[in-house]
N, C-alpha and C positions, 0 to 999 in steps of 0.2 A: 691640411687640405684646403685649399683656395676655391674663390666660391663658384669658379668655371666648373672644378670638378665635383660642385656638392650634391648632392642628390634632394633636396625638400622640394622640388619640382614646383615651387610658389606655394607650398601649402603654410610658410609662413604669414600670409598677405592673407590677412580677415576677409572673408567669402560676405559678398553683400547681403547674403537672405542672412546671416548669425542672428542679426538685430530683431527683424522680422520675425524670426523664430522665434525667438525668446519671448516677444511681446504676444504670440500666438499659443506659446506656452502659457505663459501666465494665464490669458484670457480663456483658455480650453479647462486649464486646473480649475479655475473658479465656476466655472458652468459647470463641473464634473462634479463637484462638491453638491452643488446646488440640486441637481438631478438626482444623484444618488440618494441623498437626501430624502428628497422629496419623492421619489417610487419609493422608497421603503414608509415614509408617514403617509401615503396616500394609497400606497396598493398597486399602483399601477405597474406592469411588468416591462411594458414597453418604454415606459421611465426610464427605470432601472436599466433596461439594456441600452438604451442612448446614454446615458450618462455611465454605466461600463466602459462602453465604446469609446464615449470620450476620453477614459482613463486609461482605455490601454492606449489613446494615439495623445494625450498627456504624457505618457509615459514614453513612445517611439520619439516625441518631439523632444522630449527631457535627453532622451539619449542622443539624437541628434547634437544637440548644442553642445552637450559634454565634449562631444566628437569635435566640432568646433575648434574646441578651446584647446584641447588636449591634443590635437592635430596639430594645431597653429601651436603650441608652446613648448613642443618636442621637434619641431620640423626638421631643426638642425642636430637633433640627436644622433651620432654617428650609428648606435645601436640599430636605428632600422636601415637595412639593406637597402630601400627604395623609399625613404621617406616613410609619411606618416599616413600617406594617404588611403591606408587598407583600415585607417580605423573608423572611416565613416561604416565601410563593411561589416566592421564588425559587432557597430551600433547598431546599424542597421537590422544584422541578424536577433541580434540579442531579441529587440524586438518583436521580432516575429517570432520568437519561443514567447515572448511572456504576449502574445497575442493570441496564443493558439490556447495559452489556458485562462484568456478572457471568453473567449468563444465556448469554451467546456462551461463554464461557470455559466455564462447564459443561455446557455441551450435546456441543463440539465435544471435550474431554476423555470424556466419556462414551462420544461413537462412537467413538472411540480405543478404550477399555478394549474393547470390543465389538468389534473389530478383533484387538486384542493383547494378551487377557486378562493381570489378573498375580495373585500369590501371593497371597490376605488373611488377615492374620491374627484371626479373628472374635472370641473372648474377649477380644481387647485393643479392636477397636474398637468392640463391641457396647456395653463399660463406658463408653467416652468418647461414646457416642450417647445412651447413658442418663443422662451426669452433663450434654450437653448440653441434655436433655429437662426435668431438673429444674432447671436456671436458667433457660430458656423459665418454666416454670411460676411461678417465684417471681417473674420479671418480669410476667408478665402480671397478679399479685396485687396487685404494685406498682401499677402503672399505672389497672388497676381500680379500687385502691380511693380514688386519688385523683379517678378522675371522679365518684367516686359525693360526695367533698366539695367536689368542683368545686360551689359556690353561686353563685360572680360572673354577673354581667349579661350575660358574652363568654365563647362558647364555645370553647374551646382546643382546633382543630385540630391542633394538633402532638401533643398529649397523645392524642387520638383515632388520630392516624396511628399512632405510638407504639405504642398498644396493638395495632394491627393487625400490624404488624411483627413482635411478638412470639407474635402468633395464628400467623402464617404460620412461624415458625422452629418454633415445637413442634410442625408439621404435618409440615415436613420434617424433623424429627428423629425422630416417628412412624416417616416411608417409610424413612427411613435404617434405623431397626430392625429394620423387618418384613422389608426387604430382607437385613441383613445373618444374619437370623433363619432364612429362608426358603434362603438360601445354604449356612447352616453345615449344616438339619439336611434341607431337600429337595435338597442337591445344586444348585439351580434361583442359580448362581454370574451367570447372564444378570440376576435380580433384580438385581446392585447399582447397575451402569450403567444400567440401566430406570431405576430410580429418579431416578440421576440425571439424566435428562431430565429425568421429572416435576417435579425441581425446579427445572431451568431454567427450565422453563413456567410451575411458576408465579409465580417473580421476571420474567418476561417480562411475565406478567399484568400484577402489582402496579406492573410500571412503566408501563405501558400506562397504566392508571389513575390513577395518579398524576401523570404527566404530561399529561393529557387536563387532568387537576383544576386541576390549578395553572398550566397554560400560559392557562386560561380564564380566572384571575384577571390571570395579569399582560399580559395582551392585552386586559382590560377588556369581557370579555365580557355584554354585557347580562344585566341578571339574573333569574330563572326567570318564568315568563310569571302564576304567580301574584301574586307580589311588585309586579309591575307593572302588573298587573289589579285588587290592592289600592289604591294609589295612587291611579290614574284614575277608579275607582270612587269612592273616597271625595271627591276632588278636584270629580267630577261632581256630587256629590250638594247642592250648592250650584248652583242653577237658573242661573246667572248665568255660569258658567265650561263651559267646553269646552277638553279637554285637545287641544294640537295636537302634540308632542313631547313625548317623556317617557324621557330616559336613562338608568339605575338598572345600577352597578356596585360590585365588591367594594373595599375600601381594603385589609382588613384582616381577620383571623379575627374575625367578628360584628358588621363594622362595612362599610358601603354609601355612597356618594353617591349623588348625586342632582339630576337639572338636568332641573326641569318647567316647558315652556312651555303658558300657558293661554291663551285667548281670551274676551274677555266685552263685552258692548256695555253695562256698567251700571261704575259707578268700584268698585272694589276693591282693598284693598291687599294687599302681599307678606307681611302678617303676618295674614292672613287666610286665606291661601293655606296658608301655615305649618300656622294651628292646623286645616285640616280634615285634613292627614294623617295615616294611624292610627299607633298604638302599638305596638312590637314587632317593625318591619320592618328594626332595626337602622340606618338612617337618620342618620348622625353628622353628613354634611356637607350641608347641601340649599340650591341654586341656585335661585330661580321670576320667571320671565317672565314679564309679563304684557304683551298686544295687546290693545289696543283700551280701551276706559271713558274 
C-alpha cells in the first residue's frame, strides 16, 4: 500500500507537548511521593488528598505519554483500520476509571478523619502543600507554553488535558493550604477532612468528564451537529445532489471520517463530491456514495 493510500493520518510525527508531558510527569510523581508521604507522617487529610490527586493525574499523565509512544510507533500498523489515533481515547478513558477510585478512596478516608480525628502536624505539612503548589505552578508554565508554540495543523488533546490536570492539582493544593491554615490558626481542625472531600469531588468531576469525552470518541460517536450541518450544507449547495446519509466521526485528536451518501438524478462523480466539502473540518478519511445519475 503507497503512502497516498496510508491511513496513520500523521500520527507518526512526535506531537510537540510528548516532551513537555513527560517532564511534567516526572515532576507530578515526585511531589506525589512527597505529599503522600507526608499526610500520612503528619496527619494531615487534605495532604493526603493533594498528593492522591496528584497520583491519580501522575498516573492519566503516565498514560498519556504511553499513548504518545505507542500511537506514534504503531501508526503504520496495517492492523488499525484508521490509524492509531483512538489510543489517545483509550488512555484517556483508562484514566478516568482509575480516577473515579481515587476519588472513593478520599472521600471515604475523609469521613474517616471526621469520625476519628488524628494529631496534624501543620508547619511540616503546610511547607509540603506549599512546595506541592509550586510544582503545580511550574508545570502548568510548562505545558502553557508549549500550546502557545503548538503551530501544527492538529490539535494536541493530550497536551490540553495535561494542562488541565495540572490546573486542577494547584486548586487542590490551594484547599489543602487554606485548610491546613484555617486548622492551625482558627482551631476549625473540621477544615482539613472538609477539604478533603472537596477534593474527591472534584477528581470525581474530572473523571466524569473525561470519560464522557473520550468514551464518545471510542464508541464513534457522531460528530457535533454543526460539523455535519457544514458538510450537507456545502454538499447541497451543488443543485443536483441531495445528501441522504451522512456519518462524521473522530479517528484521532483533529482528525474525522467520514461516509456521505448523496442522491442525484443528473451523472456526477465521487471526485466532485469530494471537491464541494469545505476546508477545516479535519476530514482525513472520506467514503461518498452516490444513488442515482
Amino acid at each position: 500500500m503507497g503512502d497516498a493510500h496510508a491511513h496513520h493520518f500523521g500520527q507518526h510525527q512526535p506531537y510537540g507537548g510528548e516532551a513537555r508531558t513527560k517532564l511534567v510527569v516526572a515532576l507530578t510523581a515526585a511531589t506525589m511521593v512527597v505529599e503522600v508521604a507526608a499526610g500520612l507522617a503528619f496527619g494531615s487529610m487534605a495532604l493526603l488528598a493533594d498528593g492522591l490527586h496528584m497520583a491519580s493525574h501522575a498516573a492519566a499523565l503516565g498514560l498519556a505519554v504511553v499513548a504518545y509512544v505507542y500511537a506514534r510507533r504503531h501508526a503504520h500498523d496495517e492492523r488499525f483500520s484508521f490509524g492509531t489515533g483512538k489510543v489517545n481515547a483509550l488512555a484517556g478513558f483508562a484514566s478516568a476509571v482509575v480516577l473515579v477510585l481515587f476519588a472513593l478512596m478520599m472521600v471515604g478516608e475523609s469521613v474517616r478523619r471526621f469520625v476519628d480525628p488524628v494529631t496534624i502536624a501543620f508547619d511540616q505539612a503546610i511547607l509540603v502543600a506549599v512546595l506541592g503548589l509550586v510544582v503545580n505552578g511550574v508545570s502548568v508554565l510548562v505545558l502553557r507554553d508549549g500550546q502557545r508554540h503548538d503551530h501544527g495543523h492538529r490539535h494536541d488533546h493530550n497536551l490540553r488535558a495535561a494542562h488541565l490536570h495540572v490546573l486542577a492539582d494547584a486548586l487542590t493544593s490551594l484547599l489543602a493550604i487554606f485548610a491546613l491554615l484555617a486548622a492551625k490558626y482558627l482551631g476549625a481542625v473540621w477544615m482539613d477532612p472538609a477539604m478533603g472531600i472537596v477534593g474527591g469531588v472534584l477528581v470525581a468531576r474530572w473523571s466524569w468528564a473525561l470519560g464522557r469525552e473520550t468514551s464518545a470518541s471510542l464508541l464513534d460517536r457522531q460528530a457535533p451537529e454543526e460539523i455535519t450541518a457544514a458538510i450537507a450544507s456545502a454538499v447541497e449547495s451543488d443543485d443536483r445532489l441531495r445528501v441522504v446519509d451522512l456519518h462524521v466521526w473522530s479517528i484521532g485528536p483533529g482528525y474525522r471520517a467520514a461516509i456521505v451518501t448523496v442522491e442525484t438524478a443528473s451523472p456526477c462523480t465521487v471526485e466532485e463530491v469530494e471537491a464541494l466539502l469545505p476546508d477545516g473540518l479535519g476530514i482525513a478519511h472520506l467514503t461518498v456514495e452516490i444513488r442515482g445519475g
